[in-house]
TORKOL-4160 file (C-alpha; in steps of 0.2 Angstrom, whole numbers, padded with zeros to 4 digits, m for minus):
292
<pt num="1" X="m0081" Y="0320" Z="0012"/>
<pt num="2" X="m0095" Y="0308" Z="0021"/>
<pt num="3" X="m0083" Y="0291" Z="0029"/>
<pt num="4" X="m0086" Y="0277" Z="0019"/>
<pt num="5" X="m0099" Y="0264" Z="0021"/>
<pt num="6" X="m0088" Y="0250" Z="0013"/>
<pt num="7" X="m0074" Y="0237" Z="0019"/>
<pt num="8" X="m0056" Y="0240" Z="0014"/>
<pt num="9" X="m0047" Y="0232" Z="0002"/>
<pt num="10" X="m0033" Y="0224" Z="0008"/>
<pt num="11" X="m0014" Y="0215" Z="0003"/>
<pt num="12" X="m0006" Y="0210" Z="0018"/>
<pt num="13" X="m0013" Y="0192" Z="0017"/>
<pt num="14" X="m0004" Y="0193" Z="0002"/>
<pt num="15" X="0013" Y="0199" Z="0011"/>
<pt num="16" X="0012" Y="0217" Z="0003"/>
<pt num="17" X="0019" Y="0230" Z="0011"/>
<pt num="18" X="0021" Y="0244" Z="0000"/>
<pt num="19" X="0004" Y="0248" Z="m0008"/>
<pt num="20" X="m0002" Y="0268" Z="m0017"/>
<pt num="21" X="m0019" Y="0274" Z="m0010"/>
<pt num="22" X="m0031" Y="0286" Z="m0009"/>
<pt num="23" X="m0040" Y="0294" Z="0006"/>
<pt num="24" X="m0055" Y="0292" Z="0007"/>
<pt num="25" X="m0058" Y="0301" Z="0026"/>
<pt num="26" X="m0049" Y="0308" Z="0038"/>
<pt num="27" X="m0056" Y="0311" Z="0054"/>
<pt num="28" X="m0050" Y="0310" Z="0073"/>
<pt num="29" X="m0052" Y="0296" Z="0087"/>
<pt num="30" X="m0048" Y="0297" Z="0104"/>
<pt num="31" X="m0038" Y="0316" Z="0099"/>
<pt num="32" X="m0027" Y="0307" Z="0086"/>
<pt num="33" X="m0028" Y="0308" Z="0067"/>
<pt num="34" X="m0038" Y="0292" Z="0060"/>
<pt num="35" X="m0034" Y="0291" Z="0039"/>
<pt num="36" X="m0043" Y="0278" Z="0029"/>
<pt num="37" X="m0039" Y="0274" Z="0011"/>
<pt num="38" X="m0046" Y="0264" Z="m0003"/>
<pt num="39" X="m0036" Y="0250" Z="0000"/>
<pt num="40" X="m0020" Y="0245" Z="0010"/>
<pt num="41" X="m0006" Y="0234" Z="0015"/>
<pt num="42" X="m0008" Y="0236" Z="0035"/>
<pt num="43" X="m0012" Y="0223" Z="0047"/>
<pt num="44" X="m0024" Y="0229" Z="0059"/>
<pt num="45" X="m0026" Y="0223" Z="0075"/>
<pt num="46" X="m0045" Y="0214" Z="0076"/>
<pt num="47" X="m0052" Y="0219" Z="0095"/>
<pt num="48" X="m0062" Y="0203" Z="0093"/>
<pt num="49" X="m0047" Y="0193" Z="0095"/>
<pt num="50" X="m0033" Y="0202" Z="0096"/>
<pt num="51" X="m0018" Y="0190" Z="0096"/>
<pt num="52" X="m0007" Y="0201" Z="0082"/>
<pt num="53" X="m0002" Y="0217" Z="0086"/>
<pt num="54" X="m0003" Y="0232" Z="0073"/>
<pt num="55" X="0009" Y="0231" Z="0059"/>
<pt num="56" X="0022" Y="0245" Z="0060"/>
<pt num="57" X="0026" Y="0258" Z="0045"/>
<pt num="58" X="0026" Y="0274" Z="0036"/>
<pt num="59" X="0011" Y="0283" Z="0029"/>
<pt num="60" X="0018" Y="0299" Z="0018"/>
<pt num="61" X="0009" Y="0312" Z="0009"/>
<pt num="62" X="0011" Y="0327" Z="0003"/>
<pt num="63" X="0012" Y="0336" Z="0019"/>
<pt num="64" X="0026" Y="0322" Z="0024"/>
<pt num="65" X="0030" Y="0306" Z="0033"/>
<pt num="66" X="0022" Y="0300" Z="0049"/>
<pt num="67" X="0025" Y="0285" Z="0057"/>
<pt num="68" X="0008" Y="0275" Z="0062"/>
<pt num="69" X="0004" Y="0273" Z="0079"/>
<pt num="70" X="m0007" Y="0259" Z="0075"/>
<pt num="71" X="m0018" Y="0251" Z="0062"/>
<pt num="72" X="m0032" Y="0245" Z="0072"/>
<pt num="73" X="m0052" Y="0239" Z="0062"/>
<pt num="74" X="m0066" Y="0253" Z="0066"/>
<pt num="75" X="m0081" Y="0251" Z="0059"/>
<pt num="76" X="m0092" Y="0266" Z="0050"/>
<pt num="77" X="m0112" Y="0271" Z="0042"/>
<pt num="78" X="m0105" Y="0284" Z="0033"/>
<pt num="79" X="m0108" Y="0297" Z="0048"/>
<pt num="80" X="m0096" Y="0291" Z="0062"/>
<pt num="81" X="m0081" Y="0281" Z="0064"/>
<pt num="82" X="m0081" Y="0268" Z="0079"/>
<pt num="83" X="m0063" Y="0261" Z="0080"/>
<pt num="84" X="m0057" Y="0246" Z="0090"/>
<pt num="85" X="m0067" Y="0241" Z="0105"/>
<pt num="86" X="m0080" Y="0253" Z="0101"/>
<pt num="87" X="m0086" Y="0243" Z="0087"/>
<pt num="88" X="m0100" Y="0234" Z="0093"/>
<pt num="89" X="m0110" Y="0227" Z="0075"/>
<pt num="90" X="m0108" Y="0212" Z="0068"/>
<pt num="91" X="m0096" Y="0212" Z="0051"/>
<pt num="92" X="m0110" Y="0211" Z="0036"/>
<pt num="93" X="m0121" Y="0222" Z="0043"/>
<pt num="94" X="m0131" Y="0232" Z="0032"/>
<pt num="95" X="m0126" Y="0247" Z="0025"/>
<pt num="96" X="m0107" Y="0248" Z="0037"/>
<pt num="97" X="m0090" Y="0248" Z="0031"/>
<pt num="98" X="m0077" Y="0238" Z="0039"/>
<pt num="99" X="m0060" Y="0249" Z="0038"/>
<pt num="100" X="m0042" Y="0249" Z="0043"/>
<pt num="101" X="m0041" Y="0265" Z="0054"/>
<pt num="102" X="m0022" Y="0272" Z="0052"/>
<pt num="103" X="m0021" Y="0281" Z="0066"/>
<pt num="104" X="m0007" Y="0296" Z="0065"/>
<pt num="105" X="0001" Y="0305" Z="0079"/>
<pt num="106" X="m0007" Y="0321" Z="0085"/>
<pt num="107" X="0008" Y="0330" Z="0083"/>
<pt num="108" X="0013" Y="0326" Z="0064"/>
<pt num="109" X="0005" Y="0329" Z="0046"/>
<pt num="110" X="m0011" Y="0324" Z="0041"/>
<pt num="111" X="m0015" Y="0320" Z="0020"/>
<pt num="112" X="m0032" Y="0328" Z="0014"/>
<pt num="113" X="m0046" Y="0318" Z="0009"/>
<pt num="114" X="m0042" Y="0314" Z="m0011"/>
<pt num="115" X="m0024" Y="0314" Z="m0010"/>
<pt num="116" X="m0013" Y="0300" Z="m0015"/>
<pt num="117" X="m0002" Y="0294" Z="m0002"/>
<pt num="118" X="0011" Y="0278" Z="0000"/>
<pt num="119" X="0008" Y="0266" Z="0014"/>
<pt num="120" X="0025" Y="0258" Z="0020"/>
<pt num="121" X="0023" Y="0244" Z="0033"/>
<pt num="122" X="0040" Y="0239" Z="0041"/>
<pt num="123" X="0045" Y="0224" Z="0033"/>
<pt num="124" X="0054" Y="0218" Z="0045"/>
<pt num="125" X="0044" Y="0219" Z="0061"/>
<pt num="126" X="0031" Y="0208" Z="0049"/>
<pt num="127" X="0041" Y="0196" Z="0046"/>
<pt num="128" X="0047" Y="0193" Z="0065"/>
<pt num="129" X="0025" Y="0195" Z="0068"/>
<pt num="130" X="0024" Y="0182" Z="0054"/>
<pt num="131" X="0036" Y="0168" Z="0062"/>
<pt num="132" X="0030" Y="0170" Z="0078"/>
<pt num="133" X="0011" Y="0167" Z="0070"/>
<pt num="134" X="0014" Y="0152" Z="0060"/>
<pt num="135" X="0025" Y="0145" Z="0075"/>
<pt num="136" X="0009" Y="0147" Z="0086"/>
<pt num="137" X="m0002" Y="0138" Z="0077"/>
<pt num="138" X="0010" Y="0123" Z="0075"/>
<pt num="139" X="0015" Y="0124" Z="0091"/>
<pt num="140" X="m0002" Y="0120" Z="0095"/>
<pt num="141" X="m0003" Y="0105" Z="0085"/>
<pt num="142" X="0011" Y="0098" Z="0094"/>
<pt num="143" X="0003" Y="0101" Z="0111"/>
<pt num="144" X="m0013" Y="0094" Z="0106"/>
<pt num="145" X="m0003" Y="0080" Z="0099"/>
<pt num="146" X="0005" Y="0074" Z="0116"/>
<pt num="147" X="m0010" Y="0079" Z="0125"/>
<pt num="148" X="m0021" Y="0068" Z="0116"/>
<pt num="149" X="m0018" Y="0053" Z="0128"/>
<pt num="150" X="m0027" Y="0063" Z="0141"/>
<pt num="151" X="m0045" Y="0065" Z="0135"/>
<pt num="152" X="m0057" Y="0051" Z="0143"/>
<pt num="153" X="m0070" Y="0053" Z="0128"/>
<pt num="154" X="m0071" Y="0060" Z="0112"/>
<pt num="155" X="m0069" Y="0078" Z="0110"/>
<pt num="156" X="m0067" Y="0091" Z="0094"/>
<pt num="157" X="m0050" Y="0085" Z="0083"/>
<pt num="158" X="m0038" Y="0095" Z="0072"/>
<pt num="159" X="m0033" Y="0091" Z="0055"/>
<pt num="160" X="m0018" Y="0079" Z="0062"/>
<pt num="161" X="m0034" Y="0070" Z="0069"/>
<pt num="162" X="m0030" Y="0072" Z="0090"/>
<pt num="163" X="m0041" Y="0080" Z="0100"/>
<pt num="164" X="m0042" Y="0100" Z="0098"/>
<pt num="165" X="m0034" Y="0105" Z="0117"/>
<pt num="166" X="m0029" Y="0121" Z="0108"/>
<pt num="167" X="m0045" Y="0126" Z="0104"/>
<pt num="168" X="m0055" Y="0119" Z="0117"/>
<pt num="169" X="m0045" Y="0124" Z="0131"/>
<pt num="170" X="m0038" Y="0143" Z="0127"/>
<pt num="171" X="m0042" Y="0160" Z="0134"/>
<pt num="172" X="m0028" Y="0171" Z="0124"/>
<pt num="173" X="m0017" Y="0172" Z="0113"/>
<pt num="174" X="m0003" Y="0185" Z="0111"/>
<pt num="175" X="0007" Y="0184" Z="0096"/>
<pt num="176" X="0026" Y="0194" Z="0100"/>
<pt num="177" X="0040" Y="0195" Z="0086"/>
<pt num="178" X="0048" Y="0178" Z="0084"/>
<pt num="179" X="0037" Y="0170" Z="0097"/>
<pt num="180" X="0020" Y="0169" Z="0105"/>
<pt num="181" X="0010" Y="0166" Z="0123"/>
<pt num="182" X="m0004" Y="0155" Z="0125"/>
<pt num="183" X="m0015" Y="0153" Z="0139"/>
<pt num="184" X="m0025" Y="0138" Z="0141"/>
<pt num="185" X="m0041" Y="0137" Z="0155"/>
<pt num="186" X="m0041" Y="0118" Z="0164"/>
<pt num="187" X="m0055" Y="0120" Z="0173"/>
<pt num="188" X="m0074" Y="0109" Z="0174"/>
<pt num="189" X="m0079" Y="0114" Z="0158"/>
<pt num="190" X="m0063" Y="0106" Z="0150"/>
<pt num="191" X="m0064" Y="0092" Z="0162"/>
<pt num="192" X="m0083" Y="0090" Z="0156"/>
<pt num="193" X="m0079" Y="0088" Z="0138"/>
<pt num="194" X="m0065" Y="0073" Z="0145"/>
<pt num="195" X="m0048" Y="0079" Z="0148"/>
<pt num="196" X="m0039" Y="0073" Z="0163"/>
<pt num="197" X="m0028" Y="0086" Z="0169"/>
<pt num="198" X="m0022" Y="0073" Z="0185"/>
<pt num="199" X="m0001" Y="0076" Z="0187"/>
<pt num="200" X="0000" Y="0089" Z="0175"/>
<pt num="201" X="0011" Y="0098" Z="0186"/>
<pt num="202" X="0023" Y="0085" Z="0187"/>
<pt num="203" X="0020" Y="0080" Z="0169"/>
<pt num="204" X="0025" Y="0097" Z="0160"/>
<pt num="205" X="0043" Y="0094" Z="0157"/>
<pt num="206" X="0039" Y="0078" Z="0149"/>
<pt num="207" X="0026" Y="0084" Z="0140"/>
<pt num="208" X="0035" Y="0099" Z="0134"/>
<pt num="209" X="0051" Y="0088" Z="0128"/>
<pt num="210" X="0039" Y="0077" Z="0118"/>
<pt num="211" X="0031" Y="0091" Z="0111"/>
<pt num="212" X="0049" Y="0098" Z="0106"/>
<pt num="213" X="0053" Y="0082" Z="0097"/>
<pt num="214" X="0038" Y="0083" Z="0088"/>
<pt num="215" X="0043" Y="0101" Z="0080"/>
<pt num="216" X="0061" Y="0096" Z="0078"/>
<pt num="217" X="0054" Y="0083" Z="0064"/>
<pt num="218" X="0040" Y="0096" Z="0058"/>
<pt num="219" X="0050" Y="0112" Z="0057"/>
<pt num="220" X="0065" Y="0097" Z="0048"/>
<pt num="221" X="0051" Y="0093" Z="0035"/>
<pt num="222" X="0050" Y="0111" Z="0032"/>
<pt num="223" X="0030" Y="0109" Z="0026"/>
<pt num="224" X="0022" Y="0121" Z="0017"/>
<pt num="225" X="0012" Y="0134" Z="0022"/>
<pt num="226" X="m0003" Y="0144" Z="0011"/>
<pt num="227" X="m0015" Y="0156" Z="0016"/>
<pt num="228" X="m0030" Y="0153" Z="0008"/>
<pt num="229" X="m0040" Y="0172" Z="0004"/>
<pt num="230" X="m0058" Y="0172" Z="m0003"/>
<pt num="231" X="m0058" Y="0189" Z="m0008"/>
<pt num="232" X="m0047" Y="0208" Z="m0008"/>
<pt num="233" X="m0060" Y="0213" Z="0007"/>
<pt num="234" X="m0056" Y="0216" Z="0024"/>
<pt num="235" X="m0071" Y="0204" Z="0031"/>
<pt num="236" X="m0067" Y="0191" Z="0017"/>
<pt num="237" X="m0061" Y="0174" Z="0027"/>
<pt num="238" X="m0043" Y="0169" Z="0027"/>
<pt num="239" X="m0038" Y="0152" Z="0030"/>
<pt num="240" X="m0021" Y="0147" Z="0038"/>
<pt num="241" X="m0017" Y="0130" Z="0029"/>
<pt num="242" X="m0001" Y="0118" Z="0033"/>
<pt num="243" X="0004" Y="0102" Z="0027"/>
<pt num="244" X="0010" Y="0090" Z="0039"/>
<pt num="245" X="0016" Y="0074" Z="0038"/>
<pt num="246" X="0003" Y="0069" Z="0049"/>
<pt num="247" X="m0011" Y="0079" Z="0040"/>
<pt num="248" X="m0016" Y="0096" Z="0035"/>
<pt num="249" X="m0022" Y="0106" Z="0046"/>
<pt num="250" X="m0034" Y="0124" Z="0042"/>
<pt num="251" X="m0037" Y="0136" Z="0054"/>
<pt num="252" X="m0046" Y="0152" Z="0052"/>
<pt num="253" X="m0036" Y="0166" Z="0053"/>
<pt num="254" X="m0033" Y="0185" Z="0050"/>
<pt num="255" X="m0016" Y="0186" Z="0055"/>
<pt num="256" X="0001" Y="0185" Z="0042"/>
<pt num="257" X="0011" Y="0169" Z="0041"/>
<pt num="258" X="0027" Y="0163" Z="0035"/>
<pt num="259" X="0025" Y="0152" Z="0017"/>
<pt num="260" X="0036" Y="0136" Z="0024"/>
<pt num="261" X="0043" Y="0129" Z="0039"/>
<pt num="262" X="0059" Y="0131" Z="0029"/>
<pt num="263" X="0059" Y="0149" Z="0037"/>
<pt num="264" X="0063" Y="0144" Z="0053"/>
<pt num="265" X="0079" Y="0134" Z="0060"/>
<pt num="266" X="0066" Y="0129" Z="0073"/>
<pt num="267" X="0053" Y="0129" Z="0086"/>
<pt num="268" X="0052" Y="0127" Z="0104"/>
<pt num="269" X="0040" Y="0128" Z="0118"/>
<pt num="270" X="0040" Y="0130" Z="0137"/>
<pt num="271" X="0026" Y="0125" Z="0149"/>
<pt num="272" X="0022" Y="0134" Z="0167"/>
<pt num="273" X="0007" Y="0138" Z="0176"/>
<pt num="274" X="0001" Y="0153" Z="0180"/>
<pt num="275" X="0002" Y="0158" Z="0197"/>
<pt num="276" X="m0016" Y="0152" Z="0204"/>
<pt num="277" X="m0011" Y="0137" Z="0196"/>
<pt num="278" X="m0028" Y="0135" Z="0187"/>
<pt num="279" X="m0020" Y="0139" Z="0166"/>
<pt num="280" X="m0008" Y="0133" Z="0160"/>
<pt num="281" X="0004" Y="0143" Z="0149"/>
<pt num="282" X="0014" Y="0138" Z="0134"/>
<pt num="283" X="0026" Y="0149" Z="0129"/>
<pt num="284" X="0033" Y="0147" Z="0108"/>
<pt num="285" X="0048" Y="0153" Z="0102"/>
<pt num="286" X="0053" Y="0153" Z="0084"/>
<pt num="287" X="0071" Y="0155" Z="0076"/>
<pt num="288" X="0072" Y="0161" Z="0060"/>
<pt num="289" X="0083" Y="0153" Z="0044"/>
<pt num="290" X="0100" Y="0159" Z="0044"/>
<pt num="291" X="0101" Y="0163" Z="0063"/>
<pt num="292" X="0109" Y="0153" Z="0076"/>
């Protein structure tokens, strides 16, 4: 059976994690098992910008259960399967499918191409991926919120209306259950656009305890949170949206999210720089509802 030339459908931005399929290929990458289905409810990591990990979860089928080692994004004409950081055209192209690659272990049972299979992503490690997503991105609200004194002339603004350090500023983004790491470049280019890092070392601890103020009111607001999905596909845009008392902020963004601030019994962030000094680091941790 010819690899498809279509994008998968998908339901995780919808929080499914339980979803019937068909194969549509199986092939290998890199010695492992790659199956793709007709649609499914697995998070993929994107190698563009690949800040969520893989969801985690079951994929059984008549020749049994096998535990994904990863759901990652390939990309395919119909003839080959590029997977991951192999995929190097641009999502859109002509006649290419974009596709969630459920990679199996080498060892385990593979479904033929036509079967019907479940797809069972671990609920729960998707929800600690989820917390530690949404507390990201408001996490980086707050920073760009006590950061705003800083810039000299006008730079790029959220939807709170302070200037974007988050997205001005940041080199990576690593996104861990129930928290997240973010690493922020202070170098000429920033300094160009009009932010004055002058005493930000000795700053940090008060910039970090303002910030903390600021989500002990937003995270006590518990404001909603939607994703906004323009279509089933896996290439269709996904919006990240959060009311605020301050505003709403949207962000684009393929990741899973909690639906309210009400999830969480709070958010904190610590502040560091690495050890050349030159990035600064903020580190986000998210407690859920109902623990201490």
């Amino acid at each position: 059976m010819p690899l498809p030339r279509t994008d998968s459908l998908v339901t995780y931005p919808t929080g499914s994690v339980l979803e019937q399929a068909t194969v549509l290929s199986t092939t290998t990458w890199s010695e492992q098992p790659v199956v793709l289905t007709d649609l499914t409810p697995f998070h993929p990591v994107d190698p563009r910008w690949p800040d969520q990990g893989t969801d985690l979860g079951i994929l059984t089928s008549a020749a049994g259960s096998a535990n994904l080692v990863q759901a990652t994004i390939g990309a395919t004409d119909g003839s080959e399967l590029f997977v991951g950081d192999h995929v190097t055209v641009r999502r859109g192209t002509a006649g290419w499918g974009f596709v969630v690659a459920h990679v199996l272990p080498s060892d385990g049972p593979v479904p033929a191409e036509g079967e019907s299979v479940m797809l069972a992503v671990d609920a729960v490690h998707r929800a600690a991926l989820s917390a530690g997503h949404t507390a990201c991105h408001v996490a980086a609200l707050a920073l760009n919120a006590v950061l705003a004194d800083r810039w000299r002339r006008p730079a790029d603004t959220d939807g709170l209306g302070n200037p974007d350090f988050d997205q001005l500023a940041i080199t990576s983004s690593v996104i861990k259950p129930f928290a997240a790491v973010d690493t922020y470049r202070l170098g000429k280019s920033l300094r160009k656009k009009g932010f004055d890092p002058t005493d930000m070392h000795a700053a940090l601890p008060a910039i970090a305890d303002r910030a903390n103020a600021t989500l002990v009111r937003w995270v006590t607001g518990g404001a909603p949170i939607e994703l906004e999905i323009s279509g089933p596909r896996l290439t269709d845009l996904r919006t990240w949206v959060c009311r605020l008392p301050e505003g709403t902020q949207r962000i684009p963004c393929g990741g899973t999210h909690l639906s309210s601030l009400r999830e969480l019994t709070a958010i904190g962030i610590e502040l560091s720089y690495d050890a050349v000094g030159s990035e600064l680091v903020m580190t986000t941790s998210a407690t859920p509802a109902g623990r201490g």
